[in-house]
LOTORPA-650529 format. One record per residue (C-alpha): residue in one letter; residue number from 1; x negated, y, z. Coordinates in Angstrom, 2 decimals. Layout:
REM residues N
<pt><aa>A</aa><i>NUM</i><xx>X</xx><yy>Y</yy><zz>Z</zz></pt>
...
REM end
This chain:
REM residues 199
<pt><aa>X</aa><i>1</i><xx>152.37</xx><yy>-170.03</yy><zz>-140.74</zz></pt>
<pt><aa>X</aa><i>2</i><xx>150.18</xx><yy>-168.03</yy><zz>-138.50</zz></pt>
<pt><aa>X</aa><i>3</i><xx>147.46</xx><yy>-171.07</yy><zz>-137.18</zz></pt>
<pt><aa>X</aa><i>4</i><xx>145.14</xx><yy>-171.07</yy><zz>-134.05</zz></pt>
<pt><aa>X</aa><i>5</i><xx>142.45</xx><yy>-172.81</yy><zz>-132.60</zz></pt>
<pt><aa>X</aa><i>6</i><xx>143.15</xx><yy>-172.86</yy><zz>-129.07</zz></pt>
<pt><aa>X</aa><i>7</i><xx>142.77</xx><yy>-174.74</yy><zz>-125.76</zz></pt>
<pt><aa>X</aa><i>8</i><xx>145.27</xx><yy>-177.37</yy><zz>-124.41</zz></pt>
<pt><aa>X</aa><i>9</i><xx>145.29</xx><yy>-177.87</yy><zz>-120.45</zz></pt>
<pt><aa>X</aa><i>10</i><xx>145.37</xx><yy>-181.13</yy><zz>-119.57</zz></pt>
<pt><aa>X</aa><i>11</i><xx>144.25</xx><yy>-182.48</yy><zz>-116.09</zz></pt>
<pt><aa>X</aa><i>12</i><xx>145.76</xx><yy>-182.91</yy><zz>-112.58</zz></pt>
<pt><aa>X</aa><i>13</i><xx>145.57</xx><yy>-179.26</yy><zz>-110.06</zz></pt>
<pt><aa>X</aa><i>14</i><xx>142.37</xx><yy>-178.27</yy><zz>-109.65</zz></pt>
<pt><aa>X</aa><i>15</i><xx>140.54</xx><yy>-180.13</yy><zz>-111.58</zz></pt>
<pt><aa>X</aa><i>16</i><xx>141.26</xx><yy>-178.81</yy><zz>-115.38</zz></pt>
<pt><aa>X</aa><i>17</i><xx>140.28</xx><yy>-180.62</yy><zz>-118.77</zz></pt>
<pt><aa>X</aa><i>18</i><xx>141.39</xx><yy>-179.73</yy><zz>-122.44</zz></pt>
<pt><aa>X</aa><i>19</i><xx>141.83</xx><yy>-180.46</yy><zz>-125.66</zz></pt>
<pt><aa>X</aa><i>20</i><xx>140.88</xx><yy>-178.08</yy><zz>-128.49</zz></pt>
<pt><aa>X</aa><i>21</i><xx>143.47</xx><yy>-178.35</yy><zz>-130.60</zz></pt>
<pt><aa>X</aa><i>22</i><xx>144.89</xx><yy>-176.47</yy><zz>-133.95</zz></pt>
<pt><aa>X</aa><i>23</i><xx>148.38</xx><yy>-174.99</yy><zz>-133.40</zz></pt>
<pt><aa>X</aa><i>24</i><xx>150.99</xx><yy>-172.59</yy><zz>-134.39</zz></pt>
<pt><aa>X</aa><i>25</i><xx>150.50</xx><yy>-169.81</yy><zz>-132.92</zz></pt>
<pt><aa>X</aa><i>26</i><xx>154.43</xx><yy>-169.58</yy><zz>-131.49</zz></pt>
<pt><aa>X</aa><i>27</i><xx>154.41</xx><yy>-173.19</yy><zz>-130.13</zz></pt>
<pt><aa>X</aa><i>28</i><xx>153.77</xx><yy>-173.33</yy><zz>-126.51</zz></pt>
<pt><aa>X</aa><i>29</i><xx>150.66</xx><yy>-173.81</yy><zz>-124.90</zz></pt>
<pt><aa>X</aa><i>30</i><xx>151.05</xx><yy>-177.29</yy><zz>-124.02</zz></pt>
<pt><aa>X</aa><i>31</i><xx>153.47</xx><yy>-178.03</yy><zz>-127.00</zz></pt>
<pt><aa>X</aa><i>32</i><xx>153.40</xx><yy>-179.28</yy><zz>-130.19</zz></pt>
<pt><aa>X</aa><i>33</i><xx>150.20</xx><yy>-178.87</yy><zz>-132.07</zz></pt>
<pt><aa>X</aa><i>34</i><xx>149.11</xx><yy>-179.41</yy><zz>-135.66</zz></pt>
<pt><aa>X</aa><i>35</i><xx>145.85</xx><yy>-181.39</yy><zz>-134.74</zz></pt>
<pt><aa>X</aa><i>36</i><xx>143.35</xx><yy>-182.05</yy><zz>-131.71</zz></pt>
<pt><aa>X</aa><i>37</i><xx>139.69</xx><yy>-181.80</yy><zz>-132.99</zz></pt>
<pt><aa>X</aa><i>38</i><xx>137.89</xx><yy>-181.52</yy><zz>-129.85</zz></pt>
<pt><aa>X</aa><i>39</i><xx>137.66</xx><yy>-181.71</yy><zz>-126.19</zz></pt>
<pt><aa>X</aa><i>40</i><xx>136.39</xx><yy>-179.49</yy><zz>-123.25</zz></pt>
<pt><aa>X</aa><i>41</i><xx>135.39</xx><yy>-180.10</yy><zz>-119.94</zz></pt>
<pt><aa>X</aa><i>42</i><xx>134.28</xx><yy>-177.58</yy><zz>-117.55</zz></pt>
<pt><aa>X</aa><i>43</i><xx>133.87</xx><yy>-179.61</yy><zz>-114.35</zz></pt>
<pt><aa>X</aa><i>44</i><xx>130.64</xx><yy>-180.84</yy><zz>-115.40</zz></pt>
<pt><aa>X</aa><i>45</i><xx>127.13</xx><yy>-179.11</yy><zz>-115.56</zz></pt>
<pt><aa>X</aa><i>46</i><xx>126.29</xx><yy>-178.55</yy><zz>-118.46</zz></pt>
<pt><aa>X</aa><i>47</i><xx>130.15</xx><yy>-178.14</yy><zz>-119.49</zz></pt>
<pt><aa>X</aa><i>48</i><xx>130.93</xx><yy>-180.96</yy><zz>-121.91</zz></pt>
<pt><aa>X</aa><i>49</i><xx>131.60</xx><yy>-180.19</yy><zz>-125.07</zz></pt>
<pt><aa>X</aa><i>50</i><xx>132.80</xx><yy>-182.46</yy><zz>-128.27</zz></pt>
<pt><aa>X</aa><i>51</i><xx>134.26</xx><yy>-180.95</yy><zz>-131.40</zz></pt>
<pt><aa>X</aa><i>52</i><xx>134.97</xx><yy>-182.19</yy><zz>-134.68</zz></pt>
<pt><aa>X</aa><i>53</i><xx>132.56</xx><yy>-180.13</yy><zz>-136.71</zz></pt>
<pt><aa>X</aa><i>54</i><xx>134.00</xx><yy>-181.02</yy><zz>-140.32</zz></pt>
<pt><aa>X</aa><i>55</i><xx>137.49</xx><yy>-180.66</yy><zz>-139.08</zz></pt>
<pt><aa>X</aa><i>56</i><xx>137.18</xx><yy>-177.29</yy><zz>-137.19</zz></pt>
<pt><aa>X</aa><i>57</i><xx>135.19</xx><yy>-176.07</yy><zz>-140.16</zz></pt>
<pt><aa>X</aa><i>58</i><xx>138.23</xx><yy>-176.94</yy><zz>-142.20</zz></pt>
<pt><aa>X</aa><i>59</i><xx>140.26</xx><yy>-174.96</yy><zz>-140.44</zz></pt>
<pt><aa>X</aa><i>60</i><xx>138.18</xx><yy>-172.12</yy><zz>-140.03</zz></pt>
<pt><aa>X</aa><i>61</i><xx>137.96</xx><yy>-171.82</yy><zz>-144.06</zz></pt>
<pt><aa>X</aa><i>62</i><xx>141.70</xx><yy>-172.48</yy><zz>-144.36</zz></pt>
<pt><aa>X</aa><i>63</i><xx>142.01</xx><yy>-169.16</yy><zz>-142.29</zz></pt>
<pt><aa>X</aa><i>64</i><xx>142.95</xx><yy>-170.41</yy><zz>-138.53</zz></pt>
<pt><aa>X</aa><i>65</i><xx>141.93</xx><yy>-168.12</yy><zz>-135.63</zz></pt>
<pt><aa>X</aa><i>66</i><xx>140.36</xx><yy>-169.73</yy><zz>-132.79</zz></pt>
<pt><aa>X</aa><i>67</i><xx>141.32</xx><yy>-167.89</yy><zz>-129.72</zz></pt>
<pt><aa>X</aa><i>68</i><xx>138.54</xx><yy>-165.92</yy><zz>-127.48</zz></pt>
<pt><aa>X</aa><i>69</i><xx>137.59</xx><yy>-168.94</yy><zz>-125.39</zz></pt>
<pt><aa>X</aa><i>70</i><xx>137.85</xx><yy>-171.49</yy><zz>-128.46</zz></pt>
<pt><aa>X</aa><i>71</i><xx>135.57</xx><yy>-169.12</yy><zz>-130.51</zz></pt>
<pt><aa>X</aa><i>72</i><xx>132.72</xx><yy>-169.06</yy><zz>-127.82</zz></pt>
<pt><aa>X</aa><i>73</i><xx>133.16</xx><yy>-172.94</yy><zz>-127.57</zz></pt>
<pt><aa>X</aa><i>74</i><xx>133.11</xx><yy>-173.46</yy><zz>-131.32</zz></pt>
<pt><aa>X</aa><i>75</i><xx>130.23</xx><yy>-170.92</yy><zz>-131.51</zz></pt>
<pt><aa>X</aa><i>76</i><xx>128.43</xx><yy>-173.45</yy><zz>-129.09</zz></pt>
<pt><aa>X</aa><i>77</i><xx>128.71</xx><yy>-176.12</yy><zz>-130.67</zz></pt>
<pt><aa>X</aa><i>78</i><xx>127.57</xx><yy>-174.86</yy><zz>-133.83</zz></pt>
<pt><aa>X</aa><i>79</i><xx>130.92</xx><yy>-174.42</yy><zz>-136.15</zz></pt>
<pt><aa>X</aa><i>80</i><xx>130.72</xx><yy>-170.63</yy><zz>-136.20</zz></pt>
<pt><aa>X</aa><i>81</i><xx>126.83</xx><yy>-170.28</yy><zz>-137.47</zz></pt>
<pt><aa>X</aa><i>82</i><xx>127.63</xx><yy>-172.98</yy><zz>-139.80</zz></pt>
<pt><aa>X</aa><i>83</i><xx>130.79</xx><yy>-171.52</yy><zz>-141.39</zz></pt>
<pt><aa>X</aa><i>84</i><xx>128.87</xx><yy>-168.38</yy><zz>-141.50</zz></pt>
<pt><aa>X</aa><i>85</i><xx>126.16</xx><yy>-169.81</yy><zz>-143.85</zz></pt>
<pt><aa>X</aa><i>86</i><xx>129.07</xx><yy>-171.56</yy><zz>-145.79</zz></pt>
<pt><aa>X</aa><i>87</i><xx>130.45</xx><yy>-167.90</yy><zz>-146.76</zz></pt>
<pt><aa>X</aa><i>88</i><xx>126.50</xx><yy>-167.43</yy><zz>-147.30</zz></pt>
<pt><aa>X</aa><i>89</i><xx>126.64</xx><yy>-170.17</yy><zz>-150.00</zz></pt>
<pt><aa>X</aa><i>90</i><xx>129.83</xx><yy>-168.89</yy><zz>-151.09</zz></pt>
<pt><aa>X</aa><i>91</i><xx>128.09</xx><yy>-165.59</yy><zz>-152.08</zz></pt>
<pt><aa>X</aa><i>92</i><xx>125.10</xx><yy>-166.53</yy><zz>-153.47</zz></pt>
<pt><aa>X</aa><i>93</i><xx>122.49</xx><yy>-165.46</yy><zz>-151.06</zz></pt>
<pt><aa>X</aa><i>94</i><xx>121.69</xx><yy>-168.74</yy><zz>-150.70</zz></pt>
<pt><aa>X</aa><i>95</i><xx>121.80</xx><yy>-172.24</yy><zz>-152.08</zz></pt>
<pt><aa>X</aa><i>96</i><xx>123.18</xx><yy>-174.97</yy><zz>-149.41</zz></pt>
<pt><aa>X</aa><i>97</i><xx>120.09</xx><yy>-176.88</yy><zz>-149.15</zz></pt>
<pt><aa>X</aa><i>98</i><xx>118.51</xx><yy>-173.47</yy><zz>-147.32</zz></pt>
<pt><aa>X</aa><i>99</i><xx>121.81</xx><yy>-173.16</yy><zz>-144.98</zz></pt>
<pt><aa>X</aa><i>100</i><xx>121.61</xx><yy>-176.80</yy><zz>-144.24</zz></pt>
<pt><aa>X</aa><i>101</i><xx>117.55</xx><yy>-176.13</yy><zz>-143.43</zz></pt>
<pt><aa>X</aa><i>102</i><xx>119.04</xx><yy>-173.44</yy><zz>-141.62</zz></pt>
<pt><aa>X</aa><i>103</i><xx>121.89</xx><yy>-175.26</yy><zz>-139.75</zz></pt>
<pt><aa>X</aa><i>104</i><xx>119.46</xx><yy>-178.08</yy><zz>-138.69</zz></pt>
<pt><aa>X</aa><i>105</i><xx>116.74</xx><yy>-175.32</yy><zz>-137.34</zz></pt>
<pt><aa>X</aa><i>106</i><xx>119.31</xx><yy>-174.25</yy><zz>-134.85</zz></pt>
<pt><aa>X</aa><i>107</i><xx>120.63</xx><yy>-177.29</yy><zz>-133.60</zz></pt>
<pt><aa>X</aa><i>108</i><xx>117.23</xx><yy>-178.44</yy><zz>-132.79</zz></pt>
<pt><aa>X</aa><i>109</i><xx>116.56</xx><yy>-175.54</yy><zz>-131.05</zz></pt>
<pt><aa>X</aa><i>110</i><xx>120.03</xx><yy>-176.01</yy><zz>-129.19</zz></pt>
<pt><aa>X</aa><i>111</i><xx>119.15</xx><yy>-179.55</yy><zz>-127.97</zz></pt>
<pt><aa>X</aa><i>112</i><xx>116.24</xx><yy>-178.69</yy><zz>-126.37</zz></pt>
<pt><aa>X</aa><i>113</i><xx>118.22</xx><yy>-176.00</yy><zz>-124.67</zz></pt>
<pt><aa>X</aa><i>114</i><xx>120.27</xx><yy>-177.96</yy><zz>-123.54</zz></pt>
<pt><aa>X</aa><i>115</i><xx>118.19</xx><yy>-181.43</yy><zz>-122.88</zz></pt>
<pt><aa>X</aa><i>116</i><xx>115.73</xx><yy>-178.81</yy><zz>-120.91</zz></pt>
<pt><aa>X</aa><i>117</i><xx>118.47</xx><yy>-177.43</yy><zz>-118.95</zz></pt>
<pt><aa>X</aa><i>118</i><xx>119.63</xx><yy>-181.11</yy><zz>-118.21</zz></pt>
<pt><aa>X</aa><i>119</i><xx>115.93</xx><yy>-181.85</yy><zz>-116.88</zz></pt>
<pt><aa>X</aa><i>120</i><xx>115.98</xx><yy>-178.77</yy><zz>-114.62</zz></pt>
<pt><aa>X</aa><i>121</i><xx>119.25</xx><yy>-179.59</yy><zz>-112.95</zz></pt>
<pt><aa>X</aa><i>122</i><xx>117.84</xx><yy>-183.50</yy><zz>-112.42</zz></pt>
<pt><aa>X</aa><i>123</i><xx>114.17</xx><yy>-182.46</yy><zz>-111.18</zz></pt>
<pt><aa>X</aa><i>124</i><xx>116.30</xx><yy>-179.45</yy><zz>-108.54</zz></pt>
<pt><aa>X</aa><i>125</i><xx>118.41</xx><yy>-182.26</yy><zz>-107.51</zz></pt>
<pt><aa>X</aa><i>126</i><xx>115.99</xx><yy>-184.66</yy><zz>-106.75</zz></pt>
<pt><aa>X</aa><i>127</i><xx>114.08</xx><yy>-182.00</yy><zz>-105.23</zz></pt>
<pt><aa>X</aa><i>128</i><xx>117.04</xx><yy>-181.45</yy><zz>-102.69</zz></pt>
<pt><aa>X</aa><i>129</i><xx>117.15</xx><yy>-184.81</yy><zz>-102.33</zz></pt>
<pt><aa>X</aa><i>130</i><xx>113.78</xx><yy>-185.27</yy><zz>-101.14</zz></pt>
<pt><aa>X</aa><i>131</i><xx>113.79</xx><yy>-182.21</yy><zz>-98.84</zz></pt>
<pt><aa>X</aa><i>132</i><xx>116.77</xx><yy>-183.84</yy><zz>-97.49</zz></pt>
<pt><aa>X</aa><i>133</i><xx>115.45</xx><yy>-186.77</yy><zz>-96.64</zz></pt>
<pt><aa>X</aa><i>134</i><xx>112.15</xx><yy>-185.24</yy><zz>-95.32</zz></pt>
<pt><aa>X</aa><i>135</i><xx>114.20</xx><yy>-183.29</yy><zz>-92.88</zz></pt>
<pt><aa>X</aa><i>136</i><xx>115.83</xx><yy>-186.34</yy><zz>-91.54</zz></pt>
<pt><aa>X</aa><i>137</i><xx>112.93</xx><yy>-188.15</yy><zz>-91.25</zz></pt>
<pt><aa>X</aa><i>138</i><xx>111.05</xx><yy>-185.55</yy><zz>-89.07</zz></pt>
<pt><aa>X</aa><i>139</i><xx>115.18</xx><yy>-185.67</yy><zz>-86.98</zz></pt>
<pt><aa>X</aa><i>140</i><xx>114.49</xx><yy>-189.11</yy><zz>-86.86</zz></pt>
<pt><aa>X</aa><i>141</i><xx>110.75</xx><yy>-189.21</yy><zz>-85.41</zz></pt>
<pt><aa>X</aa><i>142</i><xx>111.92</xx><yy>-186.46</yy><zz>-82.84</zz></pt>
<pt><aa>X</aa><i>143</i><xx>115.35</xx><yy>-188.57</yy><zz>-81.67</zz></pt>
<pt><aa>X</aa><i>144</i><xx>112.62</xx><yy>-191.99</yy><zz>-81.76</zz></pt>
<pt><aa>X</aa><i>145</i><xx>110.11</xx><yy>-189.99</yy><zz>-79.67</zz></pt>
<pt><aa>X</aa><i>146</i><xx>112.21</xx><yy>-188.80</yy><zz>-76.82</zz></pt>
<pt><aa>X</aa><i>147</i><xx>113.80</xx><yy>-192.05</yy><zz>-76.68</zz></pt>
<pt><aa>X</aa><i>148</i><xx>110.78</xx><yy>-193.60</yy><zz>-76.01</zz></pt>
<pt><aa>X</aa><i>149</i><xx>109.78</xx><yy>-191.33</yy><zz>-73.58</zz></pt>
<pt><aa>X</aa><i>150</i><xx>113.42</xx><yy>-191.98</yy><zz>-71.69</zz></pt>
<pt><aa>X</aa><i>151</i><xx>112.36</xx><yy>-196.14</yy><zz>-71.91</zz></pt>
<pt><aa>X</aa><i>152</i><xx>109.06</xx><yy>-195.48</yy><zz>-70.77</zz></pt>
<pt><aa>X</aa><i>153</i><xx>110.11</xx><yy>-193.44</yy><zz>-67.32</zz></pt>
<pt><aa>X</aa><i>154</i><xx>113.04</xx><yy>-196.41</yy><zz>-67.15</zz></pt>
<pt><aa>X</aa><i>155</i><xx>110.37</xx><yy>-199.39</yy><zz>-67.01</zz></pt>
<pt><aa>X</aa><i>156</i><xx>107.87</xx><yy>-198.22</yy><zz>-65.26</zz></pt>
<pt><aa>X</aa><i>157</i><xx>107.75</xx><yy>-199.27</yy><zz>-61.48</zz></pt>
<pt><aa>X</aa><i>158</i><xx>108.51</xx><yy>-196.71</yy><zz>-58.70</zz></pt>
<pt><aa>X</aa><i>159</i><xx>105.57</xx><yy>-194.70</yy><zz>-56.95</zz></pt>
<pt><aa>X</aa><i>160</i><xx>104.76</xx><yy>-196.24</yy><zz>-53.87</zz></pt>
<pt><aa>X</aa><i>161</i><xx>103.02</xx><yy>-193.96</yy><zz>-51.11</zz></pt>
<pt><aa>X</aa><i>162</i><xx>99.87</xx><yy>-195.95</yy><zz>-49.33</zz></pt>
<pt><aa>X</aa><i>163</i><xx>100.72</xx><yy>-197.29</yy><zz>-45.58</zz></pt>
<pt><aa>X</aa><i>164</i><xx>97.70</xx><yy>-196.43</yy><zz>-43.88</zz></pt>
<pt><aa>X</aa><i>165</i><xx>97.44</xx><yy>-192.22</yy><zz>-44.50</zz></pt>
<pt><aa>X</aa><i>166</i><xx>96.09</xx><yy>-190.97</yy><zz>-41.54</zz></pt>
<pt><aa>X</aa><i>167</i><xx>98.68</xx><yy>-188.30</yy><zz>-41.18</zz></pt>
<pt><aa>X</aa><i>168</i><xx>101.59</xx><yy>-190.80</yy><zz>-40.32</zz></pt>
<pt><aa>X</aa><i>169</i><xx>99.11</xx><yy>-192.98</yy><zz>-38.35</zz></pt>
<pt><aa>X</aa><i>170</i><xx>98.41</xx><yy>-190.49</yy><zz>-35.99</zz></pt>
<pt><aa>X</aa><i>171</i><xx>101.89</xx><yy>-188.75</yy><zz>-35.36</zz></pt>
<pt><aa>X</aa><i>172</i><xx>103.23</xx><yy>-190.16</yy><zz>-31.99</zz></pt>
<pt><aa>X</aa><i>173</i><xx>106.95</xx><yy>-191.26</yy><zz>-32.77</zz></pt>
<pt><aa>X</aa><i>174</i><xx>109.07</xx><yy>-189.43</yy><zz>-31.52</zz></pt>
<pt><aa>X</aa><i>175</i><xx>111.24</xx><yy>-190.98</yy><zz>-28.30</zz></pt>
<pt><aa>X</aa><i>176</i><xx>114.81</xx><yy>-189.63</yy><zz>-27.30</zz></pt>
<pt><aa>X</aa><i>177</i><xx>115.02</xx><yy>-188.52</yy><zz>-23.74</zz></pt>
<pt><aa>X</aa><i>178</i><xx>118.29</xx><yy>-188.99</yy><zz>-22.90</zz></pt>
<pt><aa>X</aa><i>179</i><xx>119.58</xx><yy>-185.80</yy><zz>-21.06</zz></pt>
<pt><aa>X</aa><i>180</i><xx>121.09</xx><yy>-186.49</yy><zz>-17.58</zz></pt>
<pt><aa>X</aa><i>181</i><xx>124.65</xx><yy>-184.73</yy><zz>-17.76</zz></pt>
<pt><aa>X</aa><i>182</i><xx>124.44</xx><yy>-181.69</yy><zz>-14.91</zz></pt>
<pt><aa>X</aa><i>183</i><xx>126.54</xx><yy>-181.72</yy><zz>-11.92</zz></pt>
<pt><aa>X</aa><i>184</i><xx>129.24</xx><yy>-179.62</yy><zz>-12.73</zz></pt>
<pt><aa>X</aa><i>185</i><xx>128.58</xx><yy>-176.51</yy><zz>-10.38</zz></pt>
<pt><aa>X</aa><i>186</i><xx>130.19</xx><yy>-176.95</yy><zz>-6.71</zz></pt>
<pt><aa>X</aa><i>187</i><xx>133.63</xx><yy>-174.97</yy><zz>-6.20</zz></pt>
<pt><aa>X</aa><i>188</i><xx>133.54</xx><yy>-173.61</yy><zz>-2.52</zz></pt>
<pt><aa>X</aa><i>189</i><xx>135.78</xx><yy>-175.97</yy><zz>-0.52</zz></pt>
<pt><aa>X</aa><i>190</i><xx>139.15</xx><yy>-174.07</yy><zz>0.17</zz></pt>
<pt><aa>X</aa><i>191</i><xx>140.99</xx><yy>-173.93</yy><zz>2.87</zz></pt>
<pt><aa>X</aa><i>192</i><xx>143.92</xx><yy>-173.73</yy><zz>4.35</zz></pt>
<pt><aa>X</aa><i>193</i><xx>145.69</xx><yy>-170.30</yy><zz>4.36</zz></pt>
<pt><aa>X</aa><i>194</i><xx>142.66</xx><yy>-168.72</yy><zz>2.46</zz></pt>
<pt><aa>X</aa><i>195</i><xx>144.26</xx><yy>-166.95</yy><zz>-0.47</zz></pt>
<pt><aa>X</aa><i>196</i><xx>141.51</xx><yy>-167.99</yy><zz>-3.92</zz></pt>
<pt><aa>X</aa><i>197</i><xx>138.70</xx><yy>-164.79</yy><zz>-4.01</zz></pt>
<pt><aa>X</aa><i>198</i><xx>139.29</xx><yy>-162.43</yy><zz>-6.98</zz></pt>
<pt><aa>X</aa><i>199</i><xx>137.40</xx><yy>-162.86</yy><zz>-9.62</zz></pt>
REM end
């Protein structure tokens, strides 16, 4: 029976999880499968990751083929390099305490990989945070400042221009003559038999 190590979707649209599961190879992709020894998720940042070292290493020596994206996920986690020192025992060129010094070497290394890269996404998100937050302060002080301003002109009492400036003292006020309507001008009396002149 030709066995893989692949990838099982689970999830709603859009938002994709899955399980890492052993299968055979003809079974669908969300069918039937042999076992489930791990989980992926790539929503989060760092993607998570969990996978049953012992079991997938079982596997692995047993012959199963992970698929391309199972092998880079098994080679993250560690199963890969450790199976590879395994066949290293199996030959000789080493005895297991060395591949286990080995083993333990690299997955220090890899947890400060990834605890640093955890620590660098925090410190850049509280570091947008903060310049956030600056930047609606300084929105804030602006908005505060002109409204203050607007109060300010609101309260304070209206100018009032001095009585006693000699330019309105002085100036005579101004009288209306009333204006006598003109006679209308005279018509020449007519009389009788007098045809009217030609204009």
């Amino acid at each position: 029976m030709p066995t893989r190590i692949r990838l099982q979707r689970k999830g709603k649209k859009g938002r994709p999880y899955y399980h890492v599961v052993v299968a055979d190879s003809r079974a669908p992709r969300d069918g039937k499968y042999i076992e489930r020894i791990g989980a992926y998720d790539p929503n989060m940042n760092p993607a998570f990751v969990e996978v049953n070292t012992d079991r997938a290493m079982d596997w692995l020596q047993k012959g199963a083929q992970p698929s391309d994206t199972c092998r880079a996920i098994l080679s993250y986690s560690g199963v890969v390099y450790k199976n590879h020192l395994a066949n290293g025992v199996k030959k000789g060129a080493f005895d297991q305490e060395e591949a286990d010094r080995r083993f333990d070497i690299w997955k220090n290394e890899k947890n400060a990989k990834i605890e640093g890269k955890k620590s660098n996404l925090a410190q850049n998100a509280d570091a947008a945070s903060k310049d956030r937050l600056d930047a609606e302060k300084k929105v804030a002080a602006t908005m505060a400042a002109a409204h203050s301003a607007k109060l300010a002109a609101l309260s304070a009492p209206p100018e009032i221009l001095p009585m006693d400036t000699p330019a309105e003292a002085e100036a005579p006020a101004e009288t209306e003559v009333p204006v006598a309507e003109a006679p209308a001008a005279e018509e020449p009396a007519k009389t009788e038999g007098e045809a009217p002149a030609a204009e």
